[in-house]
One Martini backbone bead per residue (centre of mass of N, CA, C, O) as a GRO file, in nm:
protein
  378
    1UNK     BB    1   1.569  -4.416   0.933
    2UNK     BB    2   1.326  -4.430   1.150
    3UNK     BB    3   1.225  -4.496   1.469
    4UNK     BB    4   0.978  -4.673   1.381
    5UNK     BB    5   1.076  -4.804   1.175
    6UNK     BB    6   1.305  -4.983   1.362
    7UNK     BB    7   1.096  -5.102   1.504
    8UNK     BB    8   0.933  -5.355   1.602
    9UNK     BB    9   0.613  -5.447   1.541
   10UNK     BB   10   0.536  -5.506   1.858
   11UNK     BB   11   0.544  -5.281   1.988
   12UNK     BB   12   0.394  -5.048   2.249
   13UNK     BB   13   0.519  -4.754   2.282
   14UNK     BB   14   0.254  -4.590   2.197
   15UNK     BB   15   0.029  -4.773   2.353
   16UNK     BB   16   0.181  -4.683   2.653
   17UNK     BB   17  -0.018  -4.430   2.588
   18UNK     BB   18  -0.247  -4.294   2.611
   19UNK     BB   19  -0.510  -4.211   2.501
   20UNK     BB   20  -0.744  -3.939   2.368
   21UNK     BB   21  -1.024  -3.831   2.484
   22UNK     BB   22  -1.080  -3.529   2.441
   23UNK     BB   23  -0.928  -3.215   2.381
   24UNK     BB   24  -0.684  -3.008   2.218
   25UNK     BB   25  -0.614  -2.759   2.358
   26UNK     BB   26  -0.381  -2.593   2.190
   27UNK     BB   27  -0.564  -2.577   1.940
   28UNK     BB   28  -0.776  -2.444   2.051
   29UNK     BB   29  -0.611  -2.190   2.164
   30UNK     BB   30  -0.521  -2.141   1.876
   31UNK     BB   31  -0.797  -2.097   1.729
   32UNK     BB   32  -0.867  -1.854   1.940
   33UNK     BB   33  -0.661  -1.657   1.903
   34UNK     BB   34  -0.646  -1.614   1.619
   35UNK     BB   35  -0.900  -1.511   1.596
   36UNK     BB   36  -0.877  -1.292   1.818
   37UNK     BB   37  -0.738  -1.105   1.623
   38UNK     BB   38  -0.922  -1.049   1.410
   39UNK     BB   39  -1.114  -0.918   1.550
   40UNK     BB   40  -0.918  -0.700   1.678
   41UNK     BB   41  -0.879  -0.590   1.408
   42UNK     BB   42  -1.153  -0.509   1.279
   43UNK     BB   43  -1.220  -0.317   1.518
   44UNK     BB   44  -0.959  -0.111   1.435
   45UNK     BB   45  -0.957  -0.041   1.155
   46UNK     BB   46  -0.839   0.154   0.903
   47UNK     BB   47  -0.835   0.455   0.638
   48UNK     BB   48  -0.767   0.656   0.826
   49UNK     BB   49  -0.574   0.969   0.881
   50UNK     BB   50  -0.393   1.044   1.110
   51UNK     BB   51  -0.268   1.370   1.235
   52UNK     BB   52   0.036   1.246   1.250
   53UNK     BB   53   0.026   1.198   0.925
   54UNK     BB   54  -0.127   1.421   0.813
   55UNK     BB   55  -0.259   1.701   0.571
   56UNK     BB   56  -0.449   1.936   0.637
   57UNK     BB   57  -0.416   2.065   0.338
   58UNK     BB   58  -0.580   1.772   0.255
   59UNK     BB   59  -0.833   1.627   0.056
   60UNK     BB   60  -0.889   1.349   0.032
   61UNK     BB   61  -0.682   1.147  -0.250
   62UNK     BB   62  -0.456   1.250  -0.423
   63UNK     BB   63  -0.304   1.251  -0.736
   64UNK     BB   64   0.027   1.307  -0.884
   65UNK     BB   65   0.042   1.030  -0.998
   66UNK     BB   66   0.052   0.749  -1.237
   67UNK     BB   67  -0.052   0.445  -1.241
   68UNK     BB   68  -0.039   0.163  -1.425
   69UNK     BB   69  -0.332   0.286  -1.453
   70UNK     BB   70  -0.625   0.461  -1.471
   71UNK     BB   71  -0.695   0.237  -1.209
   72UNK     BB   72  -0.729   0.344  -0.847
   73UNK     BB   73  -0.791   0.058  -0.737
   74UNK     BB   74  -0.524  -0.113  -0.692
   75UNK     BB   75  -0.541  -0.201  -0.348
   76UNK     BB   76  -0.736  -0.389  -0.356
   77UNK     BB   77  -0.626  -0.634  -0.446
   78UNK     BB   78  -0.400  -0.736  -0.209
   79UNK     BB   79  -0.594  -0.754   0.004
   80UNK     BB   80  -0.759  -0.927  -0.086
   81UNK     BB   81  -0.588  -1.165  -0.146
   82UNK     BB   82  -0.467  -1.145   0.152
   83UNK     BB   83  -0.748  -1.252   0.242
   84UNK     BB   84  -0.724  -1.519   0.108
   85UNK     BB   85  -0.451  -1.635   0.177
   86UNK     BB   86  -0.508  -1.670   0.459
   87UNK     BB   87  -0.773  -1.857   0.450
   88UNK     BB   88  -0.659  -2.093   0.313
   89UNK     BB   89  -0.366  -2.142   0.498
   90UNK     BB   90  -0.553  -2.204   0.734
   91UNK     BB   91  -0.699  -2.457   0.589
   92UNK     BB   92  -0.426  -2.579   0.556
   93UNK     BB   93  -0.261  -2.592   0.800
   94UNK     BB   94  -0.446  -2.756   0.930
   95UNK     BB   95  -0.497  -3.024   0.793
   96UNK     BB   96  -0.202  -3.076   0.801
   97UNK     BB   97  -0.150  -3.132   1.095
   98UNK     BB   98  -0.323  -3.349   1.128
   99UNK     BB   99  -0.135  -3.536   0.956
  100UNK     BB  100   0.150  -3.350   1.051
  101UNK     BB  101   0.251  -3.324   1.343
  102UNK     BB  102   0.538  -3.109   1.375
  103UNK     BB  103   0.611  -2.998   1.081
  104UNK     BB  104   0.841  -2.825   0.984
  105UNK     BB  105   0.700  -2.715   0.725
  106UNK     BB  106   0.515  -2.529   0.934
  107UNK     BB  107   0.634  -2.395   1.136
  108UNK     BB  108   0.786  -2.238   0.889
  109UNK     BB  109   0.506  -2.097   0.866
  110UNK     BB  110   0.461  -1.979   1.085
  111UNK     BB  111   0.741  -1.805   1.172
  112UNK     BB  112   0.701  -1.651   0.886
  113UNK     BB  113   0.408  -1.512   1.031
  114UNK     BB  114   0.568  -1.405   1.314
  115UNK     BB  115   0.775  -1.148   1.180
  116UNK     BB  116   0.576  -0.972   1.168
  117UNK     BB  117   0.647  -0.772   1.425
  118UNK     BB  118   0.863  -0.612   1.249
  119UNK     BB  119   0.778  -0.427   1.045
  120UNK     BB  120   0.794  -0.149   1.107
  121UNK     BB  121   1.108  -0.173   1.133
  122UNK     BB  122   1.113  -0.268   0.821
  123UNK     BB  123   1.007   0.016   0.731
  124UNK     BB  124   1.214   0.245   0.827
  125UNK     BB  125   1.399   0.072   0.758
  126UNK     BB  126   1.423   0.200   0.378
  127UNK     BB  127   1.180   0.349   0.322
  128UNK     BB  128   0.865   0.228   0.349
  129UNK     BB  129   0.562   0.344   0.219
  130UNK     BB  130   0.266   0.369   0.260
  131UNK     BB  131  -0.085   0.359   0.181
  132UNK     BB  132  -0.317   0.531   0.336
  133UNK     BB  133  -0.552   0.365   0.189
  134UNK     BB  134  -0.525   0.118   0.314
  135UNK     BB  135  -0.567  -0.061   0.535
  136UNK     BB  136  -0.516  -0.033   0.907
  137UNK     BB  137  -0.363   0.033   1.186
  138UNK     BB  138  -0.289   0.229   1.447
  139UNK     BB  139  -0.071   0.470   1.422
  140UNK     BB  140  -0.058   0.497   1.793
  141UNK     BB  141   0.066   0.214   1.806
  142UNK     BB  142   0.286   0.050   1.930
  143UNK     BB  143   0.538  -0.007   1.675
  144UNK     BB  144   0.357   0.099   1.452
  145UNK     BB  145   0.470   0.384   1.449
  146UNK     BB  146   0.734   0.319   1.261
  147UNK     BB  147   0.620   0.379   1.060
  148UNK     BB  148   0.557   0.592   0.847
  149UNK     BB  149   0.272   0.557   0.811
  150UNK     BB  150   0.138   0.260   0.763
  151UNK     BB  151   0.022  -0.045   0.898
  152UNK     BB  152  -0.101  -0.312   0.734
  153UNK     BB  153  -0.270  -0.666   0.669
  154UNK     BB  154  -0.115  -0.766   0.444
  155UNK     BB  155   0.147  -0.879   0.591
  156UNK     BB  156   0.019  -1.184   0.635
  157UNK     BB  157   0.158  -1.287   0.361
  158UNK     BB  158   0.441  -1.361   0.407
  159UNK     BB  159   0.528  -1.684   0.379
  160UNK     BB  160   0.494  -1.651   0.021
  161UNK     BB  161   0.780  -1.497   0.058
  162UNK     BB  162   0.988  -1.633   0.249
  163UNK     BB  163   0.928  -1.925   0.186
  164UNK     BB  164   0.832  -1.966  -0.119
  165UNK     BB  165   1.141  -2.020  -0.236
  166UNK     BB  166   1.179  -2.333  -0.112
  167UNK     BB  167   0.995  -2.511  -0.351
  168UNK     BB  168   1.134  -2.495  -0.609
  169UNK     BB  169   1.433  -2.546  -0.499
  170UNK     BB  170   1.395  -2.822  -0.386
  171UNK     BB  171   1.253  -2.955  -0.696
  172UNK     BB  172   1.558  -2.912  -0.803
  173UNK     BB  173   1.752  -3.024  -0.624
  174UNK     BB  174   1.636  -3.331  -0.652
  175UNK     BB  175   1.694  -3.320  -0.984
  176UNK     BB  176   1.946  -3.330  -0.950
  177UNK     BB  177   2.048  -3.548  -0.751
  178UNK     BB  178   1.915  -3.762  -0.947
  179UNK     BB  179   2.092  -3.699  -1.182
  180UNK     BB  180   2.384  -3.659  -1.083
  181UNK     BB  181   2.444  -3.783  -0.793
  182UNK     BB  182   2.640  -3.813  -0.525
  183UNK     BB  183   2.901  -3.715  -0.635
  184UNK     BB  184   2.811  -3.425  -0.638
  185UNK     BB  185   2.741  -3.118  -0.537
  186UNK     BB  186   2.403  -3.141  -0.488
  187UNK     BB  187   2.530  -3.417  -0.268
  188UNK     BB  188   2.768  -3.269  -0.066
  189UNK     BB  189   2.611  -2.959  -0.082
  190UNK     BB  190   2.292  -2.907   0.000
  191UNK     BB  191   2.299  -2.623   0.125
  192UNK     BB  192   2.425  -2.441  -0.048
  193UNK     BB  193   2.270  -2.500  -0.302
  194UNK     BB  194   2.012  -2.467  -0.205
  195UNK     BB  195   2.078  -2.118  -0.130
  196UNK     BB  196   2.157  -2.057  -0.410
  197UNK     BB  197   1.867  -2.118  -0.505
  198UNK     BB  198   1.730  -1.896  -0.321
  199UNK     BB  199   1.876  -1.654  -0.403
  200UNK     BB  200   1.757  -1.625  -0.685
  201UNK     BB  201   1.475  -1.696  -0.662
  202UNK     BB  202   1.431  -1.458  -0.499
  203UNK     BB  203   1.525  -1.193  -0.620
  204UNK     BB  204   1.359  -1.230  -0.890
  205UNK     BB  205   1.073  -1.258  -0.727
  206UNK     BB  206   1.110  -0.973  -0.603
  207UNK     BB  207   1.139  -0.789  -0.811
  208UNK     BB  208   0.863  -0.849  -0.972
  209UNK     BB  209   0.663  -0.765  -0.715
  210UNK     BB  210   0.763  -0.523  -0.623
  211UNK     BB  211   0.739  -0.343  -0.891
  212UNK     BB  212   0.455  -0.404  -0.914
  213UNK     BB  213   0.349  -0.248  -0.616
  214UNK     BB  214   0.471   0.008  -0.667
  215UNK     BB  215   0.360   0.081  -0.943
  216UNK     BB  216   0.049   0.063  -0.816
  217UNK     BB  217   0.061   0.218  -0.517
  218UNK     BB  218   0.110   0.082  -0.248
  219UNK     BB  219   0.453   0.143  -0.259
  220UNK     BB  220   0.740   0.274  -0.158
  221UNK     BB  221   1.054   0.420  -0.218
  222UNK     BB  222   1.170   0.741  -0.072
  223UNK     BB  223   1.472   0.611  -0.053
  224UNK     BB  224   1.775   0.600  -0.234
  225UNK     BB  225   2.047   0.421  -0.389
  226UNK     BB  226   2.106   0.518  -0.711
  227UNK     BB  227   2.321   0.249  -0.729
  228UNK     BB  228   2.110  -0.011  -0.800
  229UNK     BB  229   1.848   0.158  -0.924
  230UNK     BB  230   1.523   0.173  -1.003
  231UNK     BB  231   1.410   0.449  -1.114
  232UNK     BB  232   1.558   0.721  -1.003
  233UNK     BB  233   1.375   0.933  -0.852
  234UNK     BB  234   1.090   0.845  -0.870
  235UNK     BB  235   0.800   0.708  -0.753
  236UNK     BB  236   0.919   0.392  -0.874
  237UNK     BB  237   1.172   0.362  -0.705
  238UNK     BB  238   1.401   0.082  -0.665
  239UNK     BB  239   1.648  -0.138  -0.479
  240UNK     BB  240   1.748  -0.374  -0.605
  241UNK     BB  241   1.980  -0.465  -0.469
  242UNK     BB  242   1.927  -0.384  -0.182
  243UNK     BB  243   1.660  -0.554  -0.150
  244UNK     BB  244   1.682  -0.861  -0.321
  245UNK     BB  245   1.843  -0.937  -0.162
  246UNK     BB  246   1.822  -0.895   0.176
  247UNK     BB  247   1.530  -1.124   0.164
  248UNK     BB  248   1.734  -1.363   0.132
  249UNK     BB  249   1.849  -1.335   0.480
  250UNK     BB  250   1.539  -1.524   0.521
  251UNK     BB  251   1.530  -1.710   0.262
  252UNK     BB  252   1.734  -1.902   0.340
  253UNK     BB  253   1.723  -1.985   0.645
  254UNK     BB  254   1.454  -2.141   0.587
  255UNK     BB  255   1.502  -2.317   0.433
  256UNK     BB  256   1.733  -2.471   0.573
  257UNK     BB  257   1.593  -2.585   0.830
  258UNK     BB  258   1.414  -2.793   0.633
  259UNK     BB  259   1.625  -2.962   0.575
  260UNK     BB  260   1.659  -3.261   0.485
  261UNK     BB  261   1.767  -3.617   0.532
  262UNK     BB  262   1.877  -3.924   0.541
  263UNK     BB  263   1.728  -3.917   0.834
  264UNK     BB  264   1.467  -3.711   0.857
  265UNK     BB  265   1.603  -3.468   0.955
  266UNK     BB  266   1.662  -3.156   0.997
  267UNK     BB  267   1.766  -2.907   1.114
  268UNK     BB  268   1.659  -2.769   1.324
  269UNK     BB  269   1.627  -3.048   1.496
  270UNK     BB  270   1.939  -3.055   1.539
  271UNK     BB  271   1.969  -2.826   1.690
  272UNK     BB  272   1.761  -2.901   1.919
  273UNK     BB  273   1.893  -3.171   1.975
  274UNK     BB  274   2.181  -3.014   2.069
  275UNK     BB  275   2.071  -2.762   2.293
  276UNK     BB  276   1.816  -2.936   2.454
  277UNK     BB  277   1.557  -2.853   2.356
  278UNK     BB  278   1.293  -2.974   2.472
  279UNK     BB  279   1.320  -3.312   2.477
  280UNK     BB  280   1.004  -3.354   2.508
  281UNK     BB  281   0.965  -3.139   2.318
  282UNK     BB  282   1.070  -3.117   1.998
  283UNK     BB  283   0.879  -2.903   1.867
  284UNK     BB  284   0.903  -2.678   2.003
  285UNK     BB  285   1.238  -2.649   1.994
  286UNK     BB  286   1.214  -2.610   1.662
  287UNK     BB  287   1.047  -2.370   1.667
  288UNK     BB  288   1.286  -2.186   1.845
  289UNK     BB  289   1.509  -2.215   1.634
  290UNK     BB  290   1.354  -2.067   1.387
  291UNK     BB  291   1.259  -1.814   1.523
  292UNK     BB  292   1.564  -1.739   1.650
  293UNK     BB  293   1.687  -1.673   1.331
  294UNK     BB  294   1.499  -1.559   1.187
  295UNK     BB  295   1.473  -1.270   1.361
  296UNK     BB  296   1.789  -1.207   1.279
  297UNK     BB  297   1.776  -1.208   0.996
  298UNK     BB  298   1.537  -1.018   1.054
  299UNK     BB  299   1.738  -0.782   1.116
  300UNK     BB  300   1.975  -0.776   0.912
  301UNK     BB  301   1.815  -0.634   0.718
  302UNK     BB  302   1.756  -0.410   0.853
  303UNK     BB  303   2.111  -0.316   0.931
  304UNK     BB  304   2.139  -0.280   0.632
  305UNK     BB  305   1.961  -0.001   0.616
  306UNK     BB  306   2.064   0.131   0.836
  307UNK     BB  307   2.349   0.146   0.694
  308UNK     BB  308   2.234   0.335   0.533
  309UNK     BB  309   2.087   0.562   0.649
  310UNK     BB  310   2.353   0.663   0.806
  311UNK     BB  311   2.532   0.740   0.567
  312UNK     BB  312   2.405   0.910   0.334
  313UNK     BB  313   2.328   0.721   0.088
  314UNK     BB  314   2.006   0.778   0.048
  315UNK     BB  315   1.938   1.042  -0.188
  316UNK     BB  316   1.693   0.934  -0.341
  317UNK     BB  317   1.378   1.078  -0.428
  318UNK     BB  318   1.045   1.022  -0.430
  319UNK     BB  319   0.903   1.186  -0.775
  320UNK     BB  320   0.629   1.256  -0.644
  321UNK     BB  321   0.483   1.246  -0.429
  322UNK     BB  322   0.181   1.023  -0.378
  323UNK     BB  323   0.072   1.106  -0.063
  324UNK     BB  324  -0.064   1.358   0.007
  325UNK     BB  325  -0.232   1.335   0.287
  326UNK     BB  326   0.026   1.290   0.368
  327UNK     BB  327   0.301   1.355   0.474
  328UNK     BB  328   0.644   1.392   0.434
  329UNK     BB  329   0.909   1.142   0.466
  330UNK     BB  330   1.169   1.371   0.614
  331UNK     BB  331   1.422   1.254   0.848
  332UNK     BB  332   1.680   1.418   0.654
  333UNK     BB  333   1.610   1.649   0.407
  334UNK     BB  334   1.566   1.583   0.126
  335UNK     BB  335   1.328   1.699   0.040
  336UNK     BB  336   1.396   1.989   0.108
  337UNK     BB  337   1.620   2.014  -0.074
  338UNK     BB  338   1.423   1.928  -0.339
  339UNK     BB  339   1.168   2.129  -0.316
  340UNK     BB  340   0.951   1.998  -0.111
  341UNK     BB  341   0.632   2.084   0.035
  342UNK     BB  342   0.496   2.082   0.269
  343UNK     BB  343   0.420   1.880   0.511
  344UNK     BB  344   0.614   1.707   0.751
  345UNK     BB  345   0.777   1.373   0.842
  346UNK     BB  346   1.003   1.180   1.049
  347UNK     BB  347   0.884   1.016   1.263
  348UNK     BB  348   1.032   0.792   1.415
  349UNK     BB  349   1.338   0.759   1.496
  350UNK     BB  350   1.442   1.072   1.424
  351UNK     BB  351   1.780   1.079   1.529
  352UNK     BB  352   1.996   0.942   1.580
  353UNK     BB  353   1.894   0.669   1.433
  354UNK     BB  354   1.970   0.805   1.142
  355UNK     BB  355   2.229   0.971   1.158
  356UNK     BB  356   2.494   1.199   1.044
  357UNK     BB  357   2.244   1.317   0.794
  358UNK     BB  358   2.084   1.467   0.953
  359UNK     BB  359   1.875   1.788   0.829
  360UNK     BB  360   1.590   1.935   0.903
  361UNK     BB  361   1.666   2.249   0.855
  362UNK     BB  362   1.694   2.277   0.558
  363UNK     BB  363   1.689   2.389   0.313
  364UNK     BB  364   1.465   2.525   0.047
  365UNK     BB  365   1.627   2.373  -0.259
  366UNK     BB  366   1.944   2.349  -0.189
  367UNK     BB  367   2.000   2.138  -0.450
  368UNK     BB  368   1.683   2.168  -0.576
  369UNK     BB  369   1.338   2.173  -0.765
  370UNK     BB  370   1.233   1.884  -0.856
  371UNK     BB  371   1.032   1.842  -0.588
  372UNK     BB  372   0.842   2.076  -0.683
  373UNK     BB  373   0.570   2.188  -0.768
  374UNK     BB  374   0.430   2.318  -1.032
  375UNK     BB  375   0.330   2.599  -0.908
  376UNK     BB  376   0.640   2.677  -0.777
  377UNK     BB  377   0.768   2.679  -1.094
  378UNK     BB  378   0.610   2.930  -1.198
   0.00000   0.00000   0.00000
């Protein structure tokens, strides 16, 4: 029960709050801020390929590898979608707020939106290259740079991925629950069975959505551990095992601060006012709380990632190059080991942080010529 539930019908408690005579400044500036950011992507955005990133040896956008169908603009549609995605979510996330403001799974809508801010880091650390024919942000915009090639506008669609297994999982968890009674399992450890359900349908999910987007050439994973991996060495190998796993370490535990109990609080909430996080505003304190925990886990993420990296055993690179316009993002030298003939890009952070597996002298095809184009092997 909660406490306006619980107060006698007669209380003031509301009342002696004066009305809200003006508008809602809050409100205003947050509307204001995300329009004036998406005007400053619009003003900013590019399809065209920075020189730090390009192939100058290389025009127009030929491609090497046939994508899912011999239609060329497969990029085209996530794209759109994704910005239809965004519109309809801000339209629908107004509307829920005025309905339920301060409401946990909002909160988590907010939070698991704004931790685009690390994607560049967290494309860099897995060797996810996009395709540079995206719309995306300028190159050399600081943390941008970390990306191998480019970093897109898609990616503020992340809501729908790391938040959306847990709706399914949730109304799954229910139905156990009121199925088998209270004294089951999914009923006296509510968050494990959650997580469990999240960590399924999460690895599931990654796994069918992921494949379908390398599959059109959206992006690749250009290195990859061989064992555990679909399709290693093409230009289509995705790291089943550790990629739809680690997306897991974001979606677990934001299902799980979301989860209400028969007291009607959150995780989230009840960590907030354990840690006495701005007690008088007690929402502002829980999206504190929800913000700095997802994004240690999308940092855990990166580190599972980053420790593939630097152990030197991501050694399956996908073959052909799939995008001849931009150069070759080899900061470890294994493209060069493979006969994959330049020019090479390292990107950023590609020194001490590749780990002592980085070789970027190696001879070229000192491994194979597996990945040399055709002409060389003529």
């Amino acid at each position: 029960m909660t406490t306006q539930e619980s107060l006698p019908p007669d209380t003031t408690t509301d009342s002696s709050k004066p009305a809200r005579t003006g508008p809602n400044w809050g409100r205003v500036i947050a509307l204001i801020g995300w329009l004036g950011f998406w005007a400053m992507f619009l003003a900013v955005a590019r399809t065209d390929v920075d020189p730090r990133v390009a192939n100058p040896n290389v025009e127009g956008r030929p491609r090497p590898v046939e994508f899912l169908t011999a239609f060329d603009h497969w990029q085209i549609v996530p794209q759109v979608g994704a910005l239809l995605m965004v519109v309809v979510l801000t339209i629908v996330f107004i509307r829920a707020w005025r309905r339920n403001p301060g409401s946990p799974v909002l909160l988590m809508v907010l939070v698991t939106t704004v931790i685009v801010w690390q994607d560049p880091i967290m494309n860099w650390a897995p060797y996810a290259v996009y395709n540079p024919a995206l719309v995306h942000w300028p190159e050399n915009w600081p943390l941008v740079m970390m990306s191998p090639t480019v970093e897109p506008f898609i990616v503020f669609g992340y809501v729908t991925f790391y938040f959306g297994p847990y709706f399914p999982a949730i109304w799954i968890l229910r139905k156990l629950q009121a199925k088998w009674g209270p004294e089951a399992f999914v009923s006296r450890h509510p968050l494990l069975s959650l997580g469990g359900l999240v960590l399924v349908i999460g690895f599931i999910f990654d796994a069918i959505l992921e494949v379908s987007l390398v599959r059109t050439g959206l992006y690749i994973y250009s290195q990859a551990i061989p064992f555990g991996t679909l399709f290693p060495g093409s230009t289509f190998q995705f790291p089943l095992i550790w990629e739809s796993l680690a997306v897991t370490f974001v979606m677990v535990p934001a299902a799980i601060l979301v989860y209400r109990d028969d007291t009607g609080k959150s995780v989230a909430e009840k960590l907030a006012a354990k840690a006495r996080l701005f007690p008088t505003k007690p929402v502002l304190g829980t999206f504190i709380v929800m913000f700095v925990i997802v994004n240690v886990a999308y940092f855990a993420y990166g580190s599972w990632f980053w420790a593939i990296k630097a152990s030197g055993l991501a050694t399956s690179v996908a073959c052909p190059w799939p995008y001849p316009e931009a150069k070759i993002y080899d900061p470890q030298g294994y493209y060069r080991a493979n006969g994959a003939e330049g020019p090479y890009s390292v990107g950023k952070w590609a020194t001490w942080q590749q780990g002592p597996s980085r070789n970027v002298d190696v001879e070229l095809g000192s491994k194979s010529n597996r990945c040399a184009s055709e002409d060389a092997n003529e």
